[in-house]
Backbone bond lengths (Angstrom), bond angles and torsions (degrees), N, CA, C in turn:
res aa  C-N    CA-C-N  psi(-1)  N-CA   C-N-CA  omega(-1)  CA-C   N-CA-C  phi
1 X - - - 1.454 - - 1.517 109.59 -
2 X 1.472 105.59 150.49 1.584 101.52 176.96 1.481 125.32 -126.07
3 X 0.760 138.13 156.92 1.609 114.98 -178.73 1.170 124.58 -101.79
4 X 1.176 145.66 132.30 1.594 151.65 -126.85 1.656 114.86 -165.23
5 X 1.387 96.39 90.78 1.733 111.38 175.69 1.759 108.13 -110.34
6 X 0.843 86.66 134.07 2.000 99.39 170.59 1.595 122.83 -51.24
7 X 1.349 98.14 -50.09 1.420 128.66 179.99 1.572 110.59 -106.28
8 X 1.812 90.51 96.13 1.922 94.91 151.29 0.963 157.25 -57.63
9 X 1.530 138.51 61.13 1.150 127.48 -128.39 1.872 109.59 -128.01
10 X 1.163 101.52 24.37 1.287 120.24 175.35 1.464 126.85 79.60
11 X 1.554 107.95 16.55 1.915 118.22 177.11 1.289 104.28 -105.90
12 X 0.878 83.66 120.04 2.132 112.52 179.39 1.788 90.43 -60.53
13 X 1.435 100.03 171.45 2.116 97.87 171.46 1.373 112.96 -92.28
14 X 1.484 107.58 -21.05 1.837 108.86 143.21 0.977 134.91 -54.47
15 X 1.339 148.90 110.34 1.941 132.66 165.97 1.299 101.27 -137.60
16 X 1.133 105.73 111.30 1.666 127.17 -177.82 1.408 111.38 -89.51
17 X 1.052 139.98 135.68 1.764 131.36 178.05 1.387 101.69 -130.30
18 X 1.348 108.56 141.76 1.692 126.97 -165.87 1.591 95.67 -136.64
19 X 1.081 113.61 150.21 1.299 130.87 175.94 1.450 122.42 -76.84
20 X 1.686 115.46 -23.55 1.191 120.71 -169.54 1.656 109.62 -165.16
21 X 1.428 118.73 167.78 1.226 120.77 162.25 1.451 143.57 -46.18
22 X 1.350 103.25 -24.66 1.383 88.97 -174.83 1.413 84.26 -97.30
23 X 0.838 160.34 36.36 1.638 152.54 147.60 1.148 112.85 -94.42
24 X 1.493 129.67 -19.42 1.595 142.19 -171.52 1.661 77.50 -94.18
25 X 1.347 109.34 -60.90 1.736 84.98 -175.25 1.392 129.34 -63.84
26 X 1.117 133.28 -17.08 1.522 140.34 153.27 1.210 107.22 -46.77
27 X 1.368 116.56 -67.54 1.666 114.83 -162.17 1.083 142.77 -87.33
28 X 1.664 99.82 -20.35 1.616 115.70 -173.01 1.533 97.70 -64.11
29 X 1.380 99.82 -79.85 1.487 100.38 -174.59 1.335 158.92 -14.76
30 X 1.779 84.34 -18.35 1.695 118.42 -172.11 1.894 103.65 -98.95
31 X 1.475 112.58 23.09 1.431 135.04 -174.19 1.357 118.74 80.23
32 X 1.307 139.45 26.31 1.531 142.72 178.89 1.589 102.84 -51.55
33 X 1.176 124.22 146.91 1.337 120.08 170.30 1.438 116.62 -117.13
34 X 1.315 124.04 -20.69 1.627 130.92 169.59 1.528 97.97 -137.51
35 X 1.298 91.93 154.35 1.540 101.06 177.43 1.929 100.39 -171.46
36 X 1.596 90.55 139.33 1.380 98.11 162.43 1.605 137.10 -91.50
37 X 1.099 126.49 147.82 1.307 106.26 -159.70 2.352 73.88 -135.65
38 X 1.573 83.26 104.33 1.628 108.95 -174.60 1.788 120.39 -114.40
39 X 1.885 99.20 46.73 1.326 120.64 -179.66 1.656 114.75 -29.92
40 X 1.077 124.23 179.49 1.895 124.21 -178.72 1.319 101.23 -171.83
41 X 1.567 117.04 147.86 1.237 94.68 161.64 1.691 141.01 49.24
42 X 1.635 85.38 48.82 2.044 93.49 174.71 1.535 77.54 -152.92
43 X 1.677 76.98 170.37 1.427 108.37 176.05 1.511 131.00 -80.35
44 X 0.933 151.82 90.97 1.272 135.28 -175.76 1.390 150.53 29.49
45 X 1.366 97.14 -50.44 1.788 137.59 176.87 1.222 76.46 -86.81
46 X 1.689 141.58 -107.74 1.000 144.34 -170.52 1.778 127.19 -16.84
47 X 1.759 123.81 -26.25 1.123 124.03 169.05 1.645 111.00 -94.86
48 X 1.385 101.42 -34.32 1.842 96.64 160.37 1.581 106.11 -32.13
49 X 0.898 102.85 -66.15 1.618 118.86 -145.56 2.105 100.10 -53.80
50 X 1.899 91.09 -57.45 1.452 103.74 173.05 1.570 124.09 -48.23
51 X 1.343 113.00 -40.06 1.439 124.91 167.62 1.067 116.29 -63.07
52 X 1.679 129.11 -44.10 1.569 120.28 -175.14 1.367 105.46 -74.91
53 X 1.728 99.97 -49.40 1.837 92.23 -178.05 1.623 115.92 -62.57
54 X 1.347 122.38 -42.02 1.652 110.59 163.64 1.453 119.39 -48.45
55 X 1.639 147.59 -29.43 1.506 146.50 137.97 1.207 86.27 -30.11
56 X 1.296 129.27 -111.69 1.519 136.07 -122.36 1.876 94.90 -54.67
57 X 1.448 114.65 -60.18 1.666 98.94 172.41 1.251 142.14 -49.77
58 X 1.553 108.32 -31.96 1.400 89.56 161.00 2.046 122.68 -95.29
59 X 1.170 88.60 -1.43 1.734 93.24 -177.96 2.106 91.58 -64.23
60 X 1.231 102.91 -42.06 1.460 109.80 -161.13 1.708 108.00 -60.87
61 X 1.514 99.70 -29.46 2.059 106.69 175.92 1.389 108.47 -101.59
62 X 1.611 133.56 -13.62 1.282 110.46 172.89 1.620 79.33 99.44
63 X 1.339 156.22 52.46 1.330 156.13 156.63 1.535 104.28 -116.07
64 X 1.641 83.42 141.53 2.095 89.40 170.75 1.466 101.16 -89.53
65 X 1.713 129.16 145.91 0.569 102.67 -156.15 1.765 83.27 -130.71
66 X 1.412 130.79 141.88 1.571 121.64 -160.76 1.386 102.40 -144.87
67 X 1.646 96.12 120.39 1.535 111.41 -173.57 1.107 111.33 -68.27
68 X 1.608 128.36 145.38 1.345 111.62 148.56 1.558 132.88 -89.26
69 X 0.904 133.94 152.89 1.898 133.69 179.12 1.449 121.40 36.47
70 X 1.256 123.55 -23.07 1.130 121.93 -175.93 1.838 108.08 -89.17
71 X 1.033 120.47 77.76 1.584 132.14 174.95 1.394 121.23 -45.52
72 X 1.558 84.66 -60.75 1.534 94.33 -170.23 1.520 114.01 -48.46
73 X 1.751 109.06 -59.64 1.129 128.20 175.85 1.660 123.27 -40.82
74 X 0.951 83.27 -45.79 2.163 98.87 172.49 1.468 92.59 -73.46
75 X 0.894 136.36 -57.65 1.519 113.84 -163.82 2.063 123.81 -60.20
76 X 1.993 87.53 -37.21 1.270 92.78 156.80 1.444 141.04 -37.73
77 X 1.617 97.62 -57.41 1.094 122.73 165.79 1.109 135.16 -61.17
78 X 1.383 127.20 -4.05 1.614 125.03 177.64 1.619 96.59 75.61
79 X 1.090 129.62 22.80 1.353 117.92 151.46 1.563 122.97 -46.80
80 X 1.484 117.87 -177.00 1.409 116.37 173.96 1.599 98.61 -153.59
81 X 1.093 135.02 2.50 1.211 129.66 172.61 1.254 115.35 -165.99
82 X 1.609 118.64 149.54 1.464 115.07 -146.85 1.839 83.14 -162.77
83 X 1.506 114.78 131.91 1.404 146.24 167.09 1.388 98.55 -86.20
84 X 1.308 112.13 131.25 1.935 125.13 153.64 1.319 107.44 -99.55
85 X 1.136 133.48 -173.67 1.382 173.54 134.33 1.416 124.31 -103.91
86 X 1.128 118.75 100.63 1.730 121.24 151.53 2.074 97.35 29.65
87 X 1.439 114.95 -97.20 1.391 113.05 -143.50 1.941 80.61 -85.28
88 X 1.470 144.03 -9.48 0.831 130.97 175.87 1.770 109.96 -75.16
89 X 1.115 91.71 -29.20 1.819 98.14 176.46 1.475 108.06 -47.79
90 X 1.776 86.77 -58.04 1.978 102.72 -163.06 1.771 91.83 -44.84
91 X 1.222 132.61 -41.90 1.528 111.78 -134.47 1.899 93.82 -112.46
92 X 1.066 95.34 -4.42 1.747 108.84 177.22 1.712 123.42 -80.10
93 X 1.179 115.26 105.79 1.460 136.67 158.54 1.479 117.89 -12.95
94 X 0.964 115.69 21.70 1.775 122.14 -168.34 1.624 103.89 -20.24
95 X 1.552 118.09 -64.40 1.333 102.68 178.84 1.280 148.66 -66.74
96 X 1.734 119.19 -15.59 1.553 129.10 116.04 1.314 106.10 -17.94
97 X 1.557 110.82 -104.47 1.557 107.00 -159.23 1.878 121.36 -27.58
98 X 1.233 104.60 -42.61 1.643 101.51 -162.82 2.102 88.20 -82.97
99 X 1.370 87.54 -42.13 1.936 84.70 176.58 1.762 120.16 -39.68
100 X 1.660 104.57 -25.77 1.649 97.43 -172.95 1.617 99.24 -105.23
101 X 1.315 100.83 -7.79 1.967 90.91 164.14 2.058 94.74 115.13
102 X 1.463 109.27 14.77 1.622 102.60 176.65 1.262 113.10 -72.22
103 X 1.688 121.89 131.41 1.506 107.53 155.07 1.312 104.46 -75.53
104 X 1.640 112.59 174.70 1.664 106.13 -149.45 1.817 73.32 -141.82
105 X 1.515 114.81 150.38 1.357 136.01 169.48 1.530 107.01 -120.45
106 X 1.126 135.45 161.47 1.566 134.14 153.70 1.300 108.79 -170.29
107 X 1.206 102.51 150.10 1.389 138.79 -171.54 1.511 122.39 -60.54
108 X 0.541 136.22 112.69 1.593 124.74 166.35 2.027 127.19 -137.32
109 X 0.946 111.68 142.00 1.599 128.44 -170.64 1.240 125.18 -138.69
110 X 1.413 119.28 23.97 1.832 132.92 163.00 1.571 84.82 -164.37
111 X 1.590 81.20 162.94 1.715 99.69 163.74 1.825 111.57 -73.83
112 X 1.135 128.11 -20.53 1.414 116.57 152.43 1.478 117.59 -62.73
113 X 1.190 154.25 -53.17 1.047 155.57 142.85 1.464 112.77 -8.48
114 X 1.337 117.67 -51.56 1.251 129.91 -158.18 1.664 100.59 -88.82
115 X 1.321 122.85 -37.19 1.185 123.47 152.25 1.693 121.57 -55.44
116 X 1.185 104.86 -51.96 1.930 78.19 175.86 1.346 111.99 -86.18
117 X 1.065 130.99 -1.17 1.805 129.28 151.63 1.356 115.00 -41.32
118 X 1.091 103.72 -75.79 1.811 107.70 179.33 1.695 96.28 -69.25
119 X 1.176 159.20 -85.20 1.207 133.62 -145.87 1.272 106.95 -37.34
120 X 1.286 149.92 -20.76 1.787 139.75 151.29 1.510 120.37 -63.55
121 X 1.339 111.58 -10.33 1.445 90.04 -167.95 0.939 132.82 78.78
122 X 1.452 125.70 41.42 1.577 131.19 -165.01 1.488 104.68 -61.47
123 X 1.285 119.19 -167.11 1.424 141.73 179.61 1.487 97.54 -105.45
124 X 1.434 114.08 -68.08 1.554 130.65 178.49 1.595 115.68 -130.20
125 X 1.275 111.39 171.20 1.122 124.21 -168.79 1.638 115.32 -109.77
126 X 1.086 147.67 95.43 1.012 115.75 177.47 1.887 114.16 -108.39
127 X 1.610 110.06 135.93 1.343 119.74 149.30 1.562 159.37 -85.48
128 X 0.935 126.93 124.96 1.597 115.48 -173.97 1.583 110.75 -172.18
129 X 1.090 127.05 143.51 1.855 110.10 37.98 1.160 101.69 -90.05
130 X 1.196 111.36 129.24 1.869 104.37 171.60 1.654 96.81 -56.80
131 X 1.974 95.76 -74.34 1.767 96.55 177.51 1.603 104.83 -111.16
132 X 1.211 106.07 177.36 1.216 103.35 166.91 1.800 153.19 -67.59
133 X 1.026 105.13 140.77 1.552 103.60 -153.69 1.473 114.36 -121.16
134 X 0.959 94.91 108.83 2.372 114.06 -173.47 1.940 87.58 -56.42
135 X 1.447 125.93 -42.29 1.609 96.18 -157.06 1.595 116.68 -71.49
136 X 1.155 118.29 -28.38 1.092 126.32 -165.15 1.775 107.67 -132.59
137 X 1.394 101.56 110.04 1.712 108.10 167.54 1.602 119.08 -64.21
138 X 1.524 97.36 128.00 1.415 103.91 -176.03 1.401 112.97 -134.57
139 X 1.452 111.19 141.89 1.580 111.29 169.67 1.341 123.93 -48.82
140 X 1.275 136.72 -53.43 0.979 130.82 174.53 2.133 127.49 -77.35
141 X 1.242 94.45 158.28 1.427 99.37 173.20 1.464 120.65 -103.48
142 X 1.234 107.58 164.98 1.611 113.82 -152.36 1.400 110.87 -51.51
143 X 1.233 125.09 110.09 1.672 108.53 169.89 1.322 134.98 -78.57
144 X 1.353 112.64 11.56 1.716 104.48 149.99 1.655 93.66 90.70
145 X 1.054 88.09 151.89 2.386 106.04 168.41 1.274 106.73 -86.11
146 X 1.830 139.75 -12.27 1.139 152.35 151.76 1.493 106.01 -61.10
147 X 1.527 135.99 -10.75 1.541 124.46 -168.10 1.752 93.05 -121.92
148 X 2.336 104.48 -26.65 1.417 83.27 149.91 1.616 162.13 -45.73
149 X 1.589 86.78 -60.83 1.304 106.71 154.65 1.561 134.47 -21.79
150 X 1.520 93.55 -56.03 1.288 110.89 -179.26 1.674 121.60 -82.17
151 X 1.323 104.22 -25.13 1.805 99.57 164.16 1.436 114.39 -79.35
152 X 1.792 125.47 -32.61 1.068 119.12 178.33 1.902 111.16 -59.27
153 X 0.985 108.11 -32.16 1.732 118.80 179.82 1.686 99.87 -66.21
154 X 1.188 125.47 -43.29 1.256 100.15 179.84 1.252 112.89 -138.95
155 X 1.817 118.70 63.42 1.417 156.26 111.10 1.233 132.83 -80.62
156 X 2.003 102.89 -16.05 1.764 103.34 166.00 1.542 97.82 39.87
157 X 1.201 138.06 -166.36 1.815 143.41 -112.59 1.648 84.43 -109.18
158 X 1.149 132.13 1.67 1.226 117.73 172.64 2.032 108.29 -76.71
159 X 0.677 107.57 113.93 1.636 144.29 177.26 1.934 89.43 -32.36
160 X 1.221 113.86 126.98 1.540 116.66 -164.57 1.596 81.17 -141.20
161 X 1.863 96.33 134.16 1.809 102.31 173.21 1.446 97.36 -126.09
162 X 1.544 109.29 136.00 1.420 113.53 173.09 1.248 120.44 -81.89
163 X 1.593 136.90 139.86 1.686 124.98 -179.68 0.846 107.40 -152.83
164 X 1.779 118.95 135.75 1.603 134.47 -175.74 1.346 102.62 123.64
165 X 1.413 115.81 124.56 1.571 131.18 158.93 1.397 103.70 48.51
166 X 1.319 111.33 65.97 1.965 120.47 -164.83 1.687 91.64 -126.69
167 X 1.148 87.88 84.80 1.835 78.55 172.23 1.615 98.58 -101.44
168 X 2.187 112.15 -166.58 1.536 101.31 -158.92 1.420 105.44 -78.43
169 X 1.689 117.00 -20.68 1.082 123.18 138.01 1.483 141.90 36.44
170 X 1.139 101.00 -108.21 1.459 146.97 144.19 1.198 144.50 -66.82
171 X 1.313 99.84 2.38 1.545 124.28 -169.96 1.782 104.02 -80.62
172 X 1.249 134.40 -37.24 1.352 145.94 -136.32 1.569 86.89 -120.51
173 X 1.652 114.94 -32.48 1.864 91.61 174.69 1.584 110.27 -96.39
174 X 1.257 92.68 -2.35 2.403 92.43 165.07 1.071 118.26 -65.33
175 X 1.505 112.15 -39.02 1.821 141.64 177.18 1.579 100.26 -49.00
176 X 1.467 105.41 -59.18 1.227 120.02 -154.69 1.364 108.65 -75.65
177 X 1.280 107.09 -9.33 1.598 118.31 -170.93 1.427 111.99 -84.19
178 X 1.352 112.04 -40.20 1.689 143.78 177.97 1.384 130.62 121.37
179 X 1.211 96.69 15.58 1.555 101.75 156.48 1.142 131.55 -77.01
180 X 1.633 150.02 133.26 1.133 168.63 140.19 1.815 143.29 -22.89
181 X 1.494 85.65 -13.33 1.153 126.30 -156.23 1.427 132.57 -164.81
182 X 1.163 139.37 114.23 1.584 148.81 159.21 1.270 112.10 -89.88
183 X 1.788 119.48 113.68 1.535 118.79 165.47 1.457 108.57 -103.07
184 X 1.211 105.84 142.62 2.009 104.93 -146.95 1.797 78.52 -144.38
185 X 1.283 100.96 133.52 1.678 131.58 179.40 1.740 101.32 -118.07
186 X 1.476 97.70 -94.42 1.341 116.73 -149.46 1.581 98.72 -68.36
187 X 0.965 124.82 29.15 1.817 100.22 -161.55 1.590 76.26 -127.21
188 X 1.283 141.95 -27.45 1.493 145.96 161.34 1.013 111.14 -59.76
189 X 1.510 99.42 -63.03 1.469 126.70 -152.80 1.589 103.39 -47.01
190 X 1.170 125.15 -47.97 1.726 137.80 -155.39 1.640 104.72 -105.40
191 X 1.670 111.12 -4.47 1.310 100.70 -174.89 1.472 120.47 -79.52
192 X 1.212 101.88 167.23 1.552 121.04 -173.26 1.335 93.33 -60.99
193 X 1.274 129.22 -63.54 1.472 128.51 -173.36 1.611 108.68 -120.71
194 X 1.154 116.43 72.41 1.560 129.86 164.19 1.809 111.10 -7.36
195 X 1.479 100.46 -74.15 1.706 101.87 173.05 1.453 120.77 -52.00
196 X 1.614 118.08 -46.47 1.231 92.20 154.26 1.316 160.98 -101.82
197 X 1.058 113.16 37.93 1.307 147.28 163.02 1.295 118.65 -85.35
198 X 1.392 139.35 -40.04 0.984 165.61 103.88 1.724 103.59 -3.17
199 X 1.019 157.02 -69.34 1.118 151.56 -151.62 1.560 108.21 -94.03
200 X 1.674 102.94 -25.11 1.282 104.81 174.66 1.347 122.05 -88.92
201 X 1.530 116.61 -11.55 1.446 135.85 122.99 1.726 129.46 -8.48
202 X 1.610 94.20 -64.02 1.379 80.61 -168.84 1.326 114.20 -96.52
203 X 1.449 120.99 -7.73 1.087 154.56 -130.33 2.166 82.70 -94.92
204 X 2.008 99.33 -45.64 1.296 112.08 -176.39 1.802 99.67 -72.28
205 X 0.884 115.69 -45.25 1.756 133.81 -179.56 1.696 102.00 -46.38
206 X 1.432 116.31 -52.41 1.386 105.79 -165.55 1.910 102.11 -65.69
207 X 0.944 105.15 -17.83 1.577 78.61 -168.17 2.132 89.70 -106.12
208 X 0.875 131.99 20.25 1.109 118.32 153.98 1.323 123.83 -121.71
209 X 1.283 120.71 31.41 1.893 132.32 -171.50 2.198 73.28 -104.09
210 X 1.480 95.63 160.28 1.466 120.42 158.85 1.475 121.08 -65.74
């Protein structure tokens, strides 16, 4: 199988998201091609710092590298791509962001959601929980490769990423669903050996990239 989006927009069918730097430095290196860098809990000074040093690491492997919520900061930074959230959308400058040249990702988890996603014009789409996911508590319950289906149908060629409880698994019926993309946390995140898990990652990725 191969994976097949309309829109090039620089996300590999891997996208791994790490909380911080020294995890971008663990993993990138080992060939990651997108990755989120989905900071929490720092200070300001302290996410400067995470944002510039996440640029220079992935500029250094050839990785896209995609902020989460923090806009402003990425734009400072010479970022090029930046993730919302639902209430991060509401309070975000959209015409800034696309004004300094960001592709834009967002989130969505109802078909209301999914409606004010596209009234911006995203870059990509992302959905979840596909299944359910132990790292992070969430309001909603798993929406199934049946609710895939159904966002890829009315996202048409805009590039749709599935996220939540995506192991390698499960990876090939998200594909099959019409998503473009798998963003995978916990299935690294909790492993015994992170790197390799990670390698066996991409290892699944090479034969489903174009």
């Amino acid at each position: 199988m191969t994976n097949k989006a309309a829109r090039d927009i620089g996300l590999d069918v891997f996208y791994p998201i790490v909380p911080d730097c020294d995890w971008l430095r663990r993993i990138v290196p080992l060939g990651v091609r997108t990755v989120q860098l989905r900071a929490k809990d720092m200070s300001e000074e302290e996410l400067r710092r995470q944002i510039g040093e996440a640029l220079e690491i992935c500029a250094a492997h050839n990785c896209q590298l995609i902020v989460n919520d923090f806009w402003q900061l990425a734009i400072a930074a010479g970022a090029d791509f930046i993730h919302l959230g639902q209430e991060d959308l509401a309070d975000a400058d959209i015409e800034a962001i696309k004004g300094a040249g960001l592709k834009l990702g967002v989130s969505t988890h109802s078909h209301e959601e999914l409606d004010v996603a596209l009234s911006v014009n995203p870059d990509y789409i992302a959905l979840g929980p596909v299944y359910e996911t132990l790292l992070k508590k969430m309001p909603w319950k798993p929406q199934g490769l049946e609710r895939v289906s159904d966002w890829k149908q009315k996202t048409g060629d805009l590039p749709l990423v599935g996220i939540a409880g995506i192991t390698i698994d499960r990876a090939d019926g998200v594909l099959a669903a019409g998503a473009q993309s798998v963003a995978v946390i916990t299935d690294f995140f909790v492993h015994a050996e992170p790197e390799r898990r990670i390698e066996q990652w991409l290892a699944w990725a090479k034969g489903h990239r174009n």
